[in-house]
C-alpha positions in Angstrom: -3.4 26.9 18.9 -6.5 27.0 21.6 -8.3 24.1 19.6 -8.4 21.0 22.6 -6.7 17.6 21.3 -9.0 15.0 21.7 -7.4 10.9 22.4 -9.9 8.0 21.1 -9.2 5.1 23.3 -11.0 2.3 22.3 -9.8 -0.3 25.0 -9.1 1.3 28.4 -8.0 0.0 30.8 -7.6 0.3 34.7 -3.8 -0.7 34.9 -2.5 -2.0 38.4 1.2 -1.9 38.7 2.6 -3.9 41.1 6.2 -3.2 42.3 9.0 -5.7 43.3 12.5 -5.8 44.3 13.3 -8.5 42.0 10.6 -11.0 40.2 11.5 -14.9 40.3 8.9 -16.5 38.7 7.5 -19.4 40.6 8.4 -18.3 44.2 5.8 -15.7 46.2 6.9 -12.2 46.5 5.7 -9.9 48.4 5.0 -6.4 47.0 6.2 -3.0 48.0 4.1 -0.9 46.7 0.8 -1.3 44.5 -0.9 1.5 42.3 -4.0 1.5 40.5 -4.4 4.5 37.4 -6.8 4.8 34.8 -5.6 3.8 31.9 -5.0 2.7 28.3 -2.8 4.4 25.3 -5.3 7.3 24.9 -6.1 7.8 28.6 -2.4 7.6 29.1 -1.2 10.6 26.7 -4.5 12.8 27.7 -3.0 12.7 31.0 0.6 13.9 30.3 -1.0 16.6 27.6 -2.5 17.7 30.6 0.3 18.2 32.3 2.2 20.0 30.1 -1.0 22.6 30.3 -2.8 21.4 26.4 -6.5 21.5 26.5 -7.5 17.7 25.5 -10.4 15.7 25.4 -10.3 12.0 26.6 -12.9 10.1 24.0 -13.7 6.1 23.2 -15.6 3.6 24.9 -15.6 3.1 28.5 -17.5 0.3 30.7 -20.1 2.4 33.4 -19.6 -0.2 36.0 -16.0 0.8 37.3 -15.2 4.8 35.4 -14.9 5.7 39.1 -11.2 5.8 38.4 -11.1 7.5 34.9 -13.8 10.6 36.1 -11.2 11.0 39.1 -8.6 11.3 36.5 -10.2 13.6 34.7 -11.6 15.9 37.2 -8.1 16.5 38.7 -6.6 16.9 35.3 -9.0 19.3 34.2 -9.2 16.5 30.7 -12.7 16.8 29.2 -14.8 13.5 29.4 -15.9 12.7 25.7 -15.9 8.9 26.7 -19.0 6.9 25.5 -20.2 4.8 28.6 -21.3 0.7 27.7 -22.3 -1.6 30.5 -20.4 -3.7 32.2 -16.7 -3.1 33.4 -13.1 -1.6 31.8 -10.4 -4.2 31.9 -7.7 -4.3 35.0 -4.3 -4.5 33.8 -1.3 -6.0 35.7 1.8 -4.1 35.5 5.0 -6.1 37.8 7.6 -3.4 38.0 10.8 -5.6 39.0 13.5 -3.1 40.4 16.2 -5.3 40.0 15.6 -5.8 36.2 14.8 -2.4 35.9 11.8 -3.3 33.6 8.2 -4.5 33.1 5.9 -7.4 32.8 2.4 -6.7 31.9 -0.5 -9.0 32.3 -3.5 -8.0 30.1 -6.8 -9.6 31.1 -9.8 -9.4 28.9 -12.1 -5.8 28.7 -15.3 -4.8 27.2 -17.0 -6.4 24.2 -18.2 -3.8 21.6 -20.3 -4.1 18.4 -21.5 -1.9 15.3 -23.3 0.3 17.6 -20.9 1.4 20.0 -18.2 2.1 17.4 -21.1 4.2 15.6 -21.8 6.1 18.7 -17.6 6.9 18.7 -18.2 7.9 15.2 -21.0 10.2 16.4 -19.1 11.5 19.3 -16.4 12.7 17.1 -18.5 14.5 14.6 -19.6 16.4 17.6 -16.7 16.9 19.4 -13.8 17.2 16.6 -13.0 20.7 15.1 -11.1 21.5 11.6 -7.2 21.6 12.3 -7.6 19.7 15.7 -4.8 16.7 16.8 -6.9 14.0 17.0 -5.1 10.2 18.6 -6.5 7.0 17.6 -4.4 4.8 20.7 -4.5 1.3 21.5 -5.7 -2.2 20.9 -9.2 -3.0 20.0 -11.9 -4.9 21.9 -13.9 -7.9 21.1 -16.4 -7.1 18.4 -14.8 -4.4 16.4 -13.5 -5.1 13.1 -9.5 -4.8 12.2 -10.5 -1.9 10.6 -12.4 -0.1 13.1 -9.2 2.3 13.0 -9.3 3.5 9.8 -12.7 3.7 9.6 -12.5 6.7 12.4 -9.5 7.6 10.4 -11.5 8.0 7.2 -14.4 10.3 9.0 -11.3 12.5 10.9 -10.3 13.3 7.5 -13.0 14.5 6.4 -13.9 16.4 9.4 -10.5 18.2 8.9 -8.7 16.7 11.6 -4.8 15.3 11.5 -4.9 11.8 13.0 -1.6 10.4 15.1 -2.5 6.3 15.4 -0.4 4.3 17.8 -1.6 0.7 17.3 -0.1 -2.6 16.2 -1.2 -5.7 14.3 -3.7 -6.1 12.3 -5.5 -2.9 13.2 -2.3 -1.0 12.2 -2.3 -2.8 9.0 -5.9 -2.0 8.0 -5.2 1.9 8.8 -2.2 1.7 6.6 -3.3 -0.1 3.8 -6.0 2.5 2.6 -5.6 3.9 -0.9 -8.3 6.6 -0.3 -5.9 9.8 1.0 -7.3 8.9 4.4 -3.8 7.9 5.7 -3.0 8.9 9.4 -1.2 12.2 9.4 1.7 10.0 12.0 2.1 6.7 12.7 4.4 5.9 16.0 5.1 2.2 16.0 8.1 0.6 17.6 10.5 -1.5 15.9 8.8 -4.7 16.1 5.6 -3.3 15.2 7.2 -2.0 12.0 8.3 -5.4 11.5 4.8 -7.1 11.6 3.6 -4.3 9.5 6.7 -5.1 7.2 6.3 -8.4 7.4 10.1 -8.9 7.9 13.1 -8.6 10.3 14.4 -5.2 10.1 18.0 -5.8 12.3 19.8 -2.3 11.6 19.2 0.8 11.6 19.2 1.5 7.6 16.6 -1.3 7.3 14.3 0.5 9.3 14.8 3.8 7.8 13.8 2.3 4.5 10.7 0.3 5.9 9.6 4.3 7.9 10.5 5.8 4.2 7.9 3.3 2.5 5.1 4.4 5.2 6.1 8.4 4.4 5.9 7.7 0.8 2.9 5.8 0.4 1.2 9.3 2.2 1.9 9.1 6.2 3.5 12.9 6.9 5.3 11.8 10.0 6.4 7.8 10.8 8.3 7.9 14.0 9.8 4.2 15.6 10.4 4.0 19.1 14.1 1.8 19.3 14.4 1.7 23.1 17.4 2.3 24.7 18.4 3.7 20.7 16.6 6.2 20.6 13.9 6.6 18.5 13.7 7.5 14.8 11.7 10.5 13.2 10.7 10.4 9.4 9.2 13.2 7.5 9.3 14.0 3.5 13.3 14.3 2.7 14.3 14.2 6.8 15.2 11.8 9.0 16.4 12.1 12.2 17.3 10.0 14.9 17.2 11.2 18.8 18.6 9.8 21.8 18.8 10.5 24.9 21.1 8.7 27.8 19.9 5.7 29.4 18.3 6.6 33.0 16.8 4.2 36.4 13.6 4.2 35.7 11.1 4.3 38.3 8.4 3.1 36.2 8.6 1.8 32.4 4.7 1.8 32.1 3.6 4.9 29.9 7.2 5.7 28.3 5.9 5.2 25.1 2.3 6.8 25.4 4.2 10.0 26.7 6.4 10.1 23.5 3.1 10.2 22.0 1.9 13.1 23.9 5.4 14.6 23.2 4.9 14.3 19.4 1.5 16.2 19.7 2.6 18.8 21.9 4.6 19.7 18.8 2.6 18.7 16.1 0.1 21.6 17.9 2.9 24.5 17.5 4.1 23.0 14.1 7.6 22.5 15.1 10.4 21.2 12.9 11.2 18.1 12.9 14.4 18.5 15.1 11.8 20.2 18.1 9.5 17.1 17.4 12.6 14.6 17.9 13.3 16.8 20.9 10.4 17.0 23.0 9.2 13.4 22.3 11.7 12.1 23.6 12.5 14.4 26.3 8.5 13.9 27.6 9.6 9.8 27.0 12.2 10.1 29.3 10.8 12.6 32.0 7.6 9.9 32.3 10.7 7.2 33.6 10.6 9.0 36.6 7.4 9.1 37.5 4.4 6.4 38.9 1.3 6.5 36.5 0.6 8.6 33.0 2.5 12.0 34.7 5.1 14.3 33.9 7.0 16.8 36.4 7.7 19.8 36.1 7.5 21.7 32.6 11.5 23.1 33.5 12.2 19.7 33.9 10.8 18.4 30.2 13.0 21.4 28.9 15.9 20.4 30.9 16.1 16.9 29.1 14.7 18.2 25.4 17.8 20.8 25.5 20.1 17.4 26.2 18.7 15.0 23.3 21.5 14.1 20.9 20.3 14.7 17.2 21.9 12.5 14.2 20.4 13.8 10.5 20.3 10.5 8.6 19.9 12.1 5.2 20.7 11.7 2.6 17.7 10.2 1.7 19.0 6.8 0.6 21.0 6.0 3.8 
């Protein structure tokens, strides 16, 4: 398939990850290392799609004052720039990578306002820029000004342009997308496990609750539901299959991105209509490979392989597990 992906971010950001040895809150540290990457869910997977050699177009909304970073991106990735430019400036977000705790804290200040207009000229840019067949990811939060259901508004008009939509949001846009009764459903949905609980609106503790909660999302017309379970694994959900992939836990060198790269994993596949097993497999494996790297990048394609051909499968059917 030659036909580019194209990723709708809708709230970048520029994402600044600062790395300790340990963080003790309330004491002053002192940093040994600080990066700066474009950023934001859609940004993010455009990258590692790049990486792994898929022609994809980076799309949304974008603040003209500081793309400096995201053009740089681009023109070293070789990622089409679809973005739609509004004044003013992207958000900065803070990424603390504490070694010690071999995890994250994020610190997410406040981005771009948008209104009716600049979600219209996102509508426009996609009519223009989206072909029959293509992958097309709706990533992210949304800024101030757009409705919950900015999401499945663009989900409605990929539809009918042909295109299969992957959404990887949470909340209340989330909800709006998956509450349509129109056959305007995302093709996959990628939430973790407490996103699936908001969307739920309960606790979902073991493993068969959250089967059944990824089943209702399949049935109700969502072809692929995959939840991210951290060090579990992740589950995958299509028709009469589910399976559930793991892989061993790893140090990671950087947390920030895991997720997006499972995303970019999924479409990798999704674009050579794998089987669900080769879905499971490369997700996770492109989830994993991002551990070990600073910023939205993967290394080398052998080494993605390396770690799909290790993923341990589990088929969870039959279908009322």
């Amino acid at each position: 398939m030659t036909t580019p992906v194209l990723t709708v971010t809708l709230n970048p950001a520029i994402d600044q990850t600062i790395t300790l040895d340990a963080l003790r809150p309330g004491h002053v540290h002192r940093a040994k290392a600080v990066r700066h990457n474009a950023g934001g869910k859609g940004v993010n997977v455009a990258s590692c799609l790049a990486d792994w050699g898929v022609p994809v177009i980076a799309g949304g909304l974008l603040g003209a004052a500081n793309a400096a970073p995201f053009e740089a991106l681009f023109a070293a990735k070789g990622i089409a720039d679809g973005f739609v430019r509004l004044s003013g400036e992207t958000r900065t977000n803070i990424k603390i990578a504490d070694l010690a705790g071999a995890d994250t804290t994020d610190i997410n200040l406040p981005g771009l306002s948008a209104d009716a207009a600049a979600l219209e000229r996102v509508r426009q840019s996609l009519r223009d820029l989206v072909e029959p067949g293509a992958l097309v990811l709706l990533a992210g939060s949304l800024p101030d000004g757009l409705p919950a259901d900015s999401y499945a508004t663009l989900s409605a008009d990929l539809a009918a342009l042909g295109a299969r939509t992957v959404l990887d949001s949470s909340g209340a846009p989330l909800a709006a997308a998956l509450a349509v009764t129109d056959g305007t459903l995302p093709y996959c949905v990628k939430p973790n496990r407490h996103e699936l609980e908001d969307w739920a609106g309960k606790p979902l503790p073991g493993l068969p609750d959250v089967l059944a909660a990824a089943r209702d999302l399949n049935r109700r017309g969502v072809g692929v539901v995959v939840v991210s379970l951290g060090a579990e694994g992740a589950l995958f959900v299509s028709g009469d299959r589910a399976v559930r992939g793991r892989l061993p836990a790893v140090n990671p060198l950087s947390t920030v991105g895991a997720g997006d790269a499972m995303v970019a994993g999924l479409i990798a596949a999704f674009r050579r209509d794998c089987p669900l097993e080769e879905v499971a497999r490369l997700s996770i494996a492109f989830a994993v490979a991002k551990l070990g790297q600073f910023g939205p990048n993967l290394p080398e394609a052998d080494t993605v392989r390396a770690l799909a051909a290790q993923v341990t499968l589990t088929d969870l059917a039959p279908t009322d597990l």
